[in-house]
C-alpha positions in Angstrom: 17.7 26.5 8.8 19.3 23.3 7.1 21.2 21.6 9.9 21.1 17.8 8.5 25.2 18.1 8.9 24.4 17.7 12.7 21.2 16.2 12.4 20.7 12.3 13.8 18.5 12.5 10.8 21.1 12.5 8.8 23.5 10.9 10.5 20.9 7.5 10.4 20.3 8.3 6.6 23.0 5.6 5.6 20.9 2.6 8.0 17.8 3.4 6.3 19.0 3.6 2.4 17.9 0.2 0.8 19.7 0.7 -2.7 21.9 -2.0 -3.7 24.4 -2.4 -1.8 22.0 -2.9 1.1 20.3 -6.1 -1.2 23.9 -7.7 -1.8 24.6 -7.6 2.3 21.4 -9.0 2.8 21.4 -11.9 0.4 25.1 -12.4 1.8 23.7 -12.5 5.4 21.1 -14.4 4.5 23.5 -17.3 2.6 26.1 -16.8 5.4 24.2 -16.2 8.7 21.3 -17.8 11.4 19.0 -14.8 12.0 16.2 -15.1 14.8 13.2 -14.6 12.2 13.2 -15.2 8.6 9.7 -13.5 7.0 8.3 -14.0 3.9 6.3 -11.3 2.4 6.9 -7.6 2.1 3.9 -6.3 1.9 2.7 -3.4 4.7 2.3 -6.8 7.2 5.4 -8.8 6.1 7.4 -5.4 7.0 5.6 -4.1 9.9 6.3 -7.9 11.6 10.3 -6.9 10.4 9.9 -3.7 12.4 8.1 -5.1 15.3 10.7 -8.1 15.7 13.7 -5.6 15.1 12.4 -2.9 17.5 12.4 -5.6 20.2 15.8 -6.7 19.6 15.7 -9.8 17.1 17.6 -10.3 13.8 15.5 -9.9 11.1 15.6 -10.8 7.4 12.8 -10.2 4.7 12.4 -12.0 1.5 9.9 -11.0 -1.1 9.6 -12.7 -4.4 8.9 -9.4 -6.1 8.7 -5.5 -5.0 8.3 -3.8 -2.1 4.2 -3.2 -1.5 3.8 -5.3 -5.2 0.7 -7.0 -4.0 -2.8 -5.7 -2.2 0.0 -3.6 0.2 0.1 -1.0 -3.1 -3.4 -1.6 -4.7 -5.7 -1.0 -1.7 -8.3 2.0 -1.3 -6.0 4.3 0.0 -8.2 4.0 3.5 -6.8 4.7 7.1 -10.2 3.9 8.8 -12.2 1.7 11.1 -14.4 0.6 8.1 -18.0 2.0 9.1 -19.9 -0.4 7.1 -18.2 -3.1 9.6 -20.5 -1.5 12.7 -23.8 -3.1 11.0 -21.6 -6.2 11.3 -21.3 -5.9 15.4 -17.8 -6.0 14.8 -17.3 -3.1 17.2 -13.6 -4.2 18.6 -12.6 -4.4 15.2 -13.7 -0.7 14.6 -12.5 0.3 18.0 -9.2 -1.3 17.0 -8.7 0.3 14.1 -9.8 3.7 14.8 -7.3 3.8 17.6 -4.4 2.8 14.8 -6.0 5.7 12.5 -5.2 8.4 15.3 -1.6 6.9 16.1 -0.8 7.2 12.5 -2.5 10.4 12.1 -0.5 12.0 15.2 2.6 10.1 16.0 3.8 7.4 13.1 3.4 8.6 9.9 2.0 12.2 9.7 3.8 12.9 6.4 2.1 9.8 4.9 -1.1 9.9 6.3 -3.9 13.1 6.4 -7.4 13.7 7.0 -10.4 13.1 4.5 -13.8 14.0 4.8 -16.7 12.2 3.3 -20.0 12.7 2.3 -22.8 10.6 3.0 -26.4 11.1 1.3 -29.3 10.5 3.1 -32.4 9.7 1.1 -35.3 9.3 4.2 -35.7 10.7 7.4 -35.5 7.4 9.1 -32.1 6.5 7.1 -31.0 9.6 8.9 -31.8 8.6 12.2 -30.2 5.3 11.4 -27.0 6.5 9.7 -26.8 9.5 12.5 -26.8 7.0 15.3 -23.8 4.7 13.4 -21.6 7.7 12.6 -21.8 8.8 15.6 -20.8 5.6 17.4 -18.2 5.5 14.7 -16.9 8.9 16.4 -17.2 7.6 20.1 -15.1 4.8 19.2 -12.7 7.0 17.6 -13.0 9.5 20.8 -10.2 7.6 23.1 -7.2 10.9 24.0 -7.1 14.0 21.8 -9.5 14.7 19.5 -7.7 14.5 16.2 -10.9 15.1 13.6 -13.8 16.5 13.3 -17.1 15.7 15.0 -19.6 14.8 12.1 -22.1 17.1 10.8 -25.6 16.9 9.5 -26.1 18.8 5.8 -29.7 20.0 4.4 -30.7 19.6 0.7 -29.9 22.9 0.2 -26.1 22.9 2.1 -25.3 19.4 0.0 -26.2 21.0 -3.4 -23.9 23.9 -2.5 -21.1 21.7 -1.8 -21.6 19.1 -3.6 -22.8 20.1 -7.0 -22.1 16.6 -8.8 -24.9 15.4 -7.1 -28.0 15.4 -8.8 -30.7 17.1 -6.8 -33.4 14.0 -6.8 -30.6 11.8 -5.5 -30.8 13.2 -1.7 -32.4 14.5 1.0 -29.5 15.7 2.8 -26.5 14.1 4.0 -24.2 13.9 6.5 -20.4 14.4 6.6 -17.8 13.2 8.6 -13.7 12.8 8.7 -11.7 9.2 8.1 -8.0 9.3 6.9 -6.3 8.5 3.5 -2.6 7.2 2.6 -0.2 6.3 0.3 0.0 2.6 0.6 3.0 2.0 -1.3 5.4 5.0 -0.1 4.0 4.1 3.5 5.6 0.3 3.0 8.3 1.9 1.7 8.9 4.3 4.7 8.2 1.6 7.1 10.7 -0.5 5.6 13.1 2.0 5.6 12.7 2.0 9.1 12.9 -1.6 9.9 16.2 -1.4 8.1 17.8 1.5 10.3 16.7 -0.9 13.2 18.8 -3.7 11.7 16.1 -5.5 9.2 18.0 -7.3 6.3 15.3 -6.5 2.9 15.8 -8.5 -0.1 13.2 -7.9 -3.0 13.4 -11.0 -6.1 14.0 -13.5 -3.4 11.2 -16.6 -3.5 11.7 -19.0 -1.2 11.0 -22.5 -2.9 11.1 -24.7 -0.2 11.1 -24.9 3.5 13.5 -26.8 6.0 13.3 -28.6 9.2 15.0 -29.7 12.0 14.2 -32.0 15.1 11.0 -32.1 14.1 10.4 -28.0 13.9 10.7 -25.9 10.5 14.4 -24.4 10.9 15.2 -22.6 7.4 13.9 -21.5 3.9 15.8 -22.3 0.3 15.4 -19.0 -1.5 16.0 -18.2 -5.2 17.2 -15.0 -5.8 15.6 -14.2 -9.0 18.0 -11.7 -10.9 20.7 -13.7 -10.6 19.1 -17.6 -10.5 20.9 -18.6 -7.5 19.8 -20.7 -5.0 20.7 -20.7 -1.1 19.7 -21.7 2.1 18.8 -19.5 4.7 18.9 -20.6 8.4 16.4 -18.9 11.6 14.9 -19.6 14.5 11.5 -19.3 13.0 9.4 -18.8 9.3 7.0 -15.7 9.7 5.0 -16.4 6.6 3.2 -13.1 6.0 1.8 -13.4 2.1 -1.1 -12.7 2.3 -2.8 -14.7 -0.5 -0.2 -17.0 -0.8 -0.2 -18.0 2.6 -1.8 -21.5 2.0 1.6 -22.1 -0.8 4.0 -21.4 1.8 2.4 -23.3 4.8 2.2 -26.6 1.6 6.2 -26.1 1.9 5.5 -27.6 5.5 3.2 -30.0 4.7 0.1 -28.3 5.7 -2.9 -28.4 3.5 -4.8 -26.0 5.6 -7.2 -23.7 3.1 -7.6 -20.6 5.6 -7.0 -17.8 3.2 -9.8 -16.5 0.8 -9.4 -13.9 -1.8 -11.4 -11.2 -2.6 -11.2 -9.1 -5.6 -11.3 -5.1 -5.2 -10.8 -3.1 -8.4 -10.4 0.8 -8.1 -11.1 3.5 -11.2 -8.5 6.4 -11.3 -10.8 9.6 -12.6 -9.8 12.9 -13.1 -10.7 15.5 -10.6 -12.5 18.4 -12.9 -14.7 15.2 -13.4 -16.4 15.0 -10.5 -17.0 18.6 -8.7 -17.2 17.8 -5.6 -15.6 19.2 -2.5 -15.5 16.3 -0.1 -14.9 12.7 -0.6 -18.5 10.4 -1.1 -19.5 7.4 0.6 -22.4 5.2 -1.4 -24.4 2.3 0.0 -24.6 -0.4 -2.5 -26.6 -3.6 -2.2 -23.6 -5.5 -0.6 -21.4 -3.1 0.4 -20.1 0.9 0.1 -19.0 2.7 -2.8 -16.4 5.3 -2.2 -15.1 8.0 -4.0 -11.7 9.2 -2.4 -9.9 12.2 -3.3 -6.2 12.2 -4.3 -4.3 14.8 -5.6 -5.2 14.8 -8.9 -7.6 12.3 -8.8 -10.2 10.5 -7.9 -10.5 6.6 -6.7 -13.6 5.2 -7.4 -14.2 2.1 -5.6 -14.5 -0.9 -4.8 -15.9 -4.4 -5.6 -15.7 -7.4 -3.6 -15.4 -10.9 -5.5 -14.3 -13.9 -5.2 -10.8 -14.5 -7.1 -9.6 -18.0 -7.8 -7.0 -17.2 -10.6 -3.9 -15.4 -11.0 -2.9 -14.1 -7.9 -0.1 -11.9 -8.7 -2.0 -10.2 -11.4 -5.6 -10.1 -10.7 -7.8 -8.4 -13.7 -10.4 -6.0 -13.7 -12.9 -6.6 -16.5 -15.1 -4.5 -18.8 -17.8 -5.7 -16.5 -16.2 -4.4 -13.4 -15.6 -1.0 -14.6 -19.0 -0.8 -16.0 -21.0 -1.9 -12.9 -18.9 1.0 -11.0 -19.4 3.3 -13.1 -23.6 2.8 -13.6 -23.6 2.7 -9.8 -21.7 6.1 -9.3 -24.4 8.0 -12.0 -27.1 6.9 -10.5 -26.3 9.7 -8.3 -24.4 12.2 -10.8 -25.7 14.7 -12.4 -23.1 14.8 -15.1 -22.5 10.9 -15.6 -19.4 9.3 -16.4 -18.3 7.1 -19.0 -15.3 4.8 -19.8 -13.4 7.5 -21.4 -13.3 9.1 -18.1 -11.0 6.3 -16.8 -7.4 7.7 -16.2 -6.3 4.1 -14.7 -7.8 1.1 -13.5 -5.8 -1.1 -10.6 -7.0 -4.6 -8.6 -6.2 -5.8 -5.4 -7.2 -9.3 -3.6 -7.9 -9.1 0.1 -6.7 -11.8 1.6 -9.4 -12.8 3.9 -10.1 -15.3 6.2 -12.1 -18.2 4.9 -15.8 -18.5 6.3 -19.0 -20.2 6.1 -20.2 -16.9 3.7 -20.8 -17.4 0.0 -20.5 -13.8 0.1 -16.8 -12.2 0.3 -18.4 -8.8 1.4 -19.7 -10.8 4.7 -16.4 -12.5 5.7 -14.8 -11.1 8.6 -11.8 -8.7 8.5 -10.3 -9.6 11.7 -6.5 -11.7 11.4 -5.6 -14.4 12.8 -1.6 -15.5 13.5 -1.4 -19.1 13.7 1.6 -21.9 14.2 0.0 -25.3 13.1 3.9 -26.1 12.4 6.6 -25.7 15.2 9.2 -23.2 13.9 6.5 -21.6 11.2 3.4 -18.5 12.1 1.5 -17.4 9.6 -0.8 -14.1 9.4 -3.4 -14.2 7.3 -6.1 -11.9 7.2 -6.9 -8.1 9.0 -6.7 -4.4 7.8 -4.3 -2.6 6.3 -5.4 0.1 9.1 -4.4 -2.5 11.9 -1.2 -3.8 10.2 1.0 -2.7 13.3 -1.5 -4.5 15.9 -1.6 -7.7 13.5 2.5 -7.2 13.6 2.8 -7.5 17.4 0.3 -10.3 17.6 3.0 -12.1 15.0 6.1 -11.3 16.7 4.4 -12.4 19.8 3.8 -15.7 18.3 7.6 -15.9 17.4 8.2 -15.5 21.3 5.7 -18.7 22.3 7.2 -20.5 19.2 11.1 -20.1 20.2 10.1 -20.4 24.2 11.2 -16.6 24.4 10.5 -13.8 27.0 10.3 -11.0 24.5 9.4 -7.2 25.8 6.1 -6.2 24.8 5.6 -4.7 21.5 6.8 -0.8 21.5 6.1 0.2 17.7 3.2 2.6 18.8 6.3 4.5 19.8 8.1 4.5 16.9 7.8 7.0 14.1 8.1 5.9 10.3 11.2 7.4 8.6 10.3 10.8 7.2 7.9 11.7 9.8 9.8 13.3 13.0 10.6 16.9 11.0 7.6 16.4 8.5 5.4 19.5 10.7 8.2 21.8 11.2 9.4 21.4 7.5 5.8 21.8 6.2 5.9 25.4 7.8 9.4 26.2 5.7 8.5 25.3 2.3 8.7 28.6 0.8 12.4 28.8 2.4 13.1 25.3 1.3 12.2 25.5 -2.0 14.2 29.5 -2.5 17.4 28.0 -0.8 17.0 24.6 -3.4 15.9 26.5 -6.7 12.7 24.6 -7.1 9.4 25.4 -6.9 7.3 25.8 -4.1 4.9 23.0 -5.4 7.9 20.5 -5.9 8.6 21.0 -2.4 5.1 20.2 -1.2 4.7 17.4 -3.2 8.3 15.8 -2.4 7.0 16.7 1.3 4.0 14.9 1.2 5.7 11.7 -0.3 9.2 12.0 1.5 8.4 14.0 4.9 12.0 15.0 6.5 14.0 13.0 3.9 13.0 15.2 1.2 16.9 16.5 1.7 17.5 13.2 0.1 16.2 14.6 -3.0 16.7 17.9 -3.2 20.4 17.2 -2.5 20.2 15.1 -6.1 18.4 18.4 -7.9 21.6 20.0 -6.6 23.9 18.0 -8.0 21.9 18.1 -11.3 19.5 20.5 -12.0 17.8 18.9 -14.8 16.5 16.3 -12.0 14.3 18.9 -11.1 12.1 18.5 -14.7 8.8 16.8 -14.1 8.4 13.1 -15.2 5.3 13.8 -16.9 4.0 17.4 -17.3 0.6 16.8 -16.1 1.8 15.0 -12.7 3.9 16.3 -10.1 6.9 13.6 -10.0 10.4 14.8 -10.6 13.0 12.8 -11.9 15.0 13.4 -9.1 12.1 10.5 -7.4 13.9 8.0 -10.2 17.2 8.0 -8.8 16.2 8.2 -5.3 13.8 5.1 -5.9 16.8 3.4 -7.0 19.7 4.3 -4.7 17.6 4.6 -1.2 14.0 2.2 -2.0 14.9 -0.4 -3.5 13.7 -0.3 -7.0 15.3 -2.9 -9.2 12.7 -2.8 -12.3 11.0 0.0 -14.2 7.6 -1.1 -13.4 8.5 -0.7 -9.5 9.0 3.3 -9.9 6.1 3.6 -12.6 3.6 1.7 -10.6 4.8 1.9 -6.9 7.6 4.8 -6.3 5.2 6.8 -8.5 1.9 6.2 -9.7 2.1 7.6 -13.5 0.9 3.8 -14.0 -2.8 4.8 -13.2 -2.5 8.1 -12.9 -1.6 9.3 -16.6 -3.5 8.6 -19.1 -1.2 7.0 -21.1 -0.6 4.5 -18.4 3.1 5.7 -18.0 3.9 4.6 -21.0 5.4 8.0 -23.3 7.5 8.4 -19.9 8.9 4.8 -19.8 11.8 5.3 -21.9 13.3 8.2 -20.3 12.8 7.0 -17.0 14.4 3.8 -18.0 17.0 6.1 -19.5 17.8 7.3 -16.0 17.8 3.6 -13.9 20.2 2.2 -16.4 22.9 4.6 -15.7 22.2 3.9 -12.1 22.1 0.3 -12.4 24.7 -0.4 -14.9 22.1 -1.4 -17.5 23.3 -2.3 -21.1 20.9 -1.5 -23.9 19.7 -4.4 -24.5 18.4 -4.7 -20.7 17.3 -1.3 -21.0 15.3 -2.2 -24.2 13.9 -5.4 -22.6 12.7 -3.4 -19.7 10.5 -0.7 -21.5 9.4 -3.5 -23.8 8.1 -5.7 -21.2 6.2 -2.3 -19.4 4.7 -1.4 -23.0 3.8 -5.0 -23.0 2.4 -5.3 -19.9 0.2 -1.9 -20.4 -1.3 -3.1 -23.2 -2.0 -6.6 -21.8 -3.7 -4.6 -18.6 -5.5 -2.9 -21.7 -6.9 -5.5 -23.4 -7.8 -7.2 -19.8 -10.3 -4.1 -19.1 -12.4 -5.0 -22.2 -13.2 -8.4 -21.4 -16.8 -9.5 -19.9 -15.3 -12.1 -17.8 -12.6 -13.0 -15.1 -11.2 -15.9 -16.9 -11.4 -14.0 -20.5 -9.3 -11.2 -18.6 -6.9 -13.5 -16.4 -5.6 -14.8 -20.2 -5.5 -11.4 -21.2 -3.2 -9.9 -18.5 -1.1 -13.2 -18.2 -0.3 -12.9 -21.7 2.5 -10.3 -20.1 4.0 -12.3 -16.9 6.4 -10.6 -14.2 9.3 -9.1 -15.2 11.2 -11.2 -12.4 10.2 -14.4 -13.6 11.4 -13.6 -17.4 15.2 -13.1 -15.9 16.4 -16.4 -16.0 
């Protein structure tokens, strides 16, 4: 059964590993070498616009100022859907559009990553059933394009949803219907994807911020760029700037003179709730006055969300306030029958949409379509669009390259190209007793690594073999090993200890102590891999203790701007460095 020896899998294992060495030959191609697009941003569209201009043949270099996934790319609603709501919006190409990236993900891209979820819908009137009937069931038909990949929706009686659904209180429905959307990891799937771009050729440097933009004969020709562990500064040379930062996109189009305001953000927070909780067996969808409430199920969880507010203050670390959590919380129990209360909150996390700016008041009615632009010759910017569509908004970037640099680029071929982890993921998911007898771990491990790694759970399972106490949980009421640790460090990139307790894992919102009991002895484990002194290691759980409790005190204030001085009391780690 274990082949890799042979395998192209593992053979391509080495192209894909972003650890360090791959960040030092990146900064040192960036300093020393002209690539053919320079993109700023690695959020999921920053690196699906790497893998898109890579799979066509370009040289490609990333820069991100902070992690991989850091921003809304790791703090979204875990979602892989059209967005129903957005069909009482007549936004039925948008729906179509993404619905049609739901099933390619689903089937082809990123099956490891991404898996079905079913919701339930309540329905309160007979004519609310006729009405939501009629738009789930377009939402279906739009899905319906090649082979059928979930479930047809299904109506429910009183009787069926009280069965099923015994959180409910009884009063709270006449019915309901259910029907099947998809859920994903947003950070490992950024991860994966820029794993990917790199065995295509993608240079990825994470604590890079570019400060400045360049031009020459009368088009935008360069970035300077800071490398932020080190302080350096250098310039970097390419055909053209893909600016892809979502809600900083007006800052780096100001580096080019623009003044342009096209970017909007819109504040989602998300409660992280424990799954005894809430007994139910599907996910729930809730109409609220402006928008949807949804409860998603994780593993071990559930994600209770989301708002939609305006944000006009820190962007890199939005805050959720006590009024936030509150108003999500009284809108859930208006339909529980066992209510929640804030001591039910594992972990609370924010993400700003970066929408397009409109003529609403309302952020909830601004459109989520993108929209690539290239007011400056030599710089496109996306801004915009669905995490759901990121490959779609990708090509129409690297598209945009082509008409900027006069190219004849092929078309777009990414709906052909499966995320690393994914190509094995099925066959391996039918093995994992097998896997985990041969490797001396539990069966659970090896579902869990598999549902996180896919086919490059070899990657660490060979580290458990080579030290057996890598096989200990993290965190005995969560399934991370500390094998995941070292494998965030040597193949993904992690640099800090807030990017494996917040993104490579999620003990940040998922453990009740906010990761922080585990913080040293993860810590323990990236120093020896990162040549950390004590002192470094020190700073590093301090500032994570720090920044916990500043997220903390945040959650207890009435206000955005009371909160925003709350959590910037505890900056980024990356900006503390020099």
């Amino acid at each position: 059964m274990d082949d890799r020896s042979n395998s192209p899998i593992r053979q391509e294992c080495s192209e894909s590993v972003l650890g360090s060495q791959h960040r030092r030959e990146a900064i040192r191609r960036l300093s020393e070498e002209r690539v053919d697009v320079l993109i700023v941003g690695a959020g999921v569209t920053g690196i699906g616009c790497a893998l898109d201009a890579a799979s066509r043949g370009m040289s490609v270099a990333v820069v991100e100022q902070h992690d991989l996934a850091s921003g809304t790319s790791s703090r979204s609603s875990k979602l892989i859907h059209g967005g129903l709501r957005y069909l009482e919006q007549f936004q039925f190409g948008l729906v179509k559009e993404a619905l049609t990236e739901r099933n390619l993900l689903l089937s082809r891209l990123a099956p490891h990553l991404v898996r079905r979820v079913d919701f339930l819908y309540p329905i309160h009137r007979l004519r609310e059933r006729l009405y939501a009937g009629f738009g789930i069931g377009l939402y279906d038909l739009l899905a319906s394009r090649g082979p059928r990949l979930l479930p047809r929706h299904r109506h429910l009686g009183q009787q069926q949803v009280t069965k099923n659904a015994p959180a409910l209180k009884g009063c709270s429905h006449k019915g309901a219907i259910v029907y099947s959307d998809a859920l994903v990891d947003d950070a490992r799937f950024v991860i994966s994807a820029a794993r990917t771009a790199a065995k295509l050729g993608a240079s990825i440097a994470t604590s890079t911020r570019v400060v400045g933009l360049s031009r020459s004969k009368g088009r935008v020709s360069g970035a300077t760029v800071r490398c932020l562990e080190s302080g350096r500064e250098f310039h970097v040379s390419c055909g053209t700037v893909v600016n892809a930062t979502g809600v900083w996109s007006d800052d780096i189009e100001a580096y080019a003179g623009e003044s342009n305001s096209r970017v909007r953000a819109s504040k989602g927070i998300h409660l992280v709730v424990p799954r005894h909780r809430i007994n139910l067996e599907t996910g729930l969808i809730l109409r609220t006055v402006d928008s949807v409430l949804f409860v998603i199920p994780s593993a071990n969880h559930w994600i209770v969300g989301t708002t939609d507010s305006d944000w006009h203050l820190n962007r890199a670390h939005p805050a959720a306030t006590h009024r936030d959590i509150t108003y999500l919380i009284t809108t859930l129990n208006e339909v529980l029958a066992d209510p929640l209360t804030t001591d039910d909150v594992v972990g609370v996390y924010v993400g700003l949409r970066p929408l397009l700016a409109g003529d609403s008041e309302k952020t909830s009615k601004l459109s989520r379509e993108h929209a690539v632009t290239c007011s400056t010759s030599g710089l496109v910017s996306i801004a915009g669009g669905k995490y759901t569509t990121y490959r779609v908004m990708a090509a129409d970037t690297i598209d945009a390259v082509g008409v900027d640099q006069g190219l004849d680029l092929p078309k777009s071929s990414t709906a052909q190209v499966p995320l690393i982890g994914s190509e094995r993921y099925l066959q391996l998911r039918a093995q994992i007793s097998e896997i985990a007898e041969m490797s001396g771990v539990l069966p659970a491990t090896v579902e869990h690594l598999l549902s996180r790694q896919g086919d490059r759970i070899y990657e660490v399972l060979d580290l458990i073999k080579e030290d057996v106490s890598l096989a200990e949980l993290i965190d005995p009421h969560l399934p991370y090993v500390l094998a995941e640790v070292v494998h965030a460090v040597r193949f993904e990139a992690a640099l800090h200890l807030e990017d494996v307790l917040t993104r490579r894992t999620r003990l940040s919102i998922e453990s009740p102590d906010r990761g922080t009991n585990s913080a040293l002895r993860v810590a323990e484990l990236m120093a020896r891999e990162l040549n950390w002194d004590r002192n470094k290691l020190e700073s590093e759980v301090g500032h994570y203790l720090d920044r916990v409790a500043a997220e903390r005190a945040s959650n207890e204030q009435l206000d955005d701007v009371t909160a925003d001085a709350q959590r910037l009391a505890v900056g980024e780690i990356r900006d503390n460095l020099n």
